[in-house]
C-alpha positions in Angstrom: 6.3 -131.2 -51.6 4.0 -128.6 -52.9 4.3 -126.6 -49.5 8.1 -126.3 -50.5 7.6 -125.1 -53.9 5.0 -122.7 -52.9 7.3 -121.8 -50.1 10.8 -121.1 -52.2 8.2 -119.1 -54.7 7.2 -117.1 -52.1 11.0 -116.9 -50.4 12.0 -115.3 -54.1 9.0 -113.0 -53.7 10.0 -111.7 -50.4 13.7 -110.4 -51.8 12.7 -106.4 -51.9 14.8 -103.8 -52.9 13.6 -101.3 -49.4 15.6 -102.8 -46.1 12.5 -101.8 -44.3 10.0 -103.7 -46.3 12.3 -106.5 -46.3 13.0 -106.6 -42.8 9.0 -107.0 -42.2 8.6 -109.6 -45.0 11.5 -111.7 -43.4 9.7 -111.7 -40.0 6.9 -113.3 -41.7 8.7 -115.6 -44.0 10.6 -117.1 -40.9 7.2 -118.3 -39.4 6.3 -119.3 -42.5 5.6 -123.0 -41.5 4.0 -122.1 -38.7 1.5 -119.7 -40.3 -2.0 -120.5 -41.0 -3.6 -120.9 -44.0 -5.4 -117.6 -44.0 -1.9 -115.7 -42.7 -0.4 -117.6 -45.7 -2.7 -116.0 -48.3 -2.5 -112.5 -46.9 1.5 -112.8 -47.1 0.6 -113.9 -51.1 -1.4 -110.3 -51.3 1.2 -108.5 -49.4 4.2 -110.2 -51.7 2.2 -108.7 -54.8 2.6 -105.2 -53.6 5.1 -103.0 -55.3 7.7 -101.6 -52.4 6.7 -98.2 -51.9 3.2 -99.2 -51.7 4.4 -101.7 -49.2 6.2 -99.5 -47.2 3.6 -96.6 -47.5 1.0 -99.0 -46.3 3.0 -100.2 -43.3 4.6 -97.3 -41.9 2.7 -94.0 -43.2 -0.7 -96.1 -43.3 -0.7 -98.7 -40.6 -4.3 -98.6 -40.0 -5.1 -99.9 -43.0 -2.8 -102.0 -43.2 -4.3 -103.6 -40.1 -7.3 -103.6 -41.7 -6.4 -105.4 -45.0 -4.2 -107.4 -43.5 -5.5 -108.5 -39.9 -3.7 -112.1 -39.9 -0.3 -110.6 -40.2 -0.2 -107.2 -38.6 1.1 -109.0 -35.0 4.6 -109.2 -37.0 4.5 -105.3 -38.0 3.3 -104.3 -34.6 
């Protein structure tokens, strides 16, 4: 029961106003059940990011973004 409420919190999250940074986010949230705990809390960090920082950090900056968020990069790569 909590899963679902931290899940639909997260889903809401996820809605950005960038198609590319929402594209990204929705390839995570669709695994979202299957994600470990770890991959969970780095998609928390990454939901708290405004959009351009998001996108600068994924497509200008993709080395760090592998860095500070190693769980999650396979779905950016």
């Amino acid at each position: 029961m909590k899963e679902d409420i931290i899940y639909k919190k997260l889903n809401f999250k996820a809605r950005r106003g960038m198609k590319e940074t929402t594209h990204v986010i929705n390839k995570i949230m669709n695994n979202y059940k299957s994600l470990s705990l770890s991959e969970k809390e780095e998609l928390e960090e990454l939901l708290d990011m405004n959009d351009q920082d998001l996108f600068d950090l994924i497509f200008k900056d993709n080395l760090n973004f592998k860095k500070k968020f190693p769980n999650i990069k396979r779905y950016v790569e």
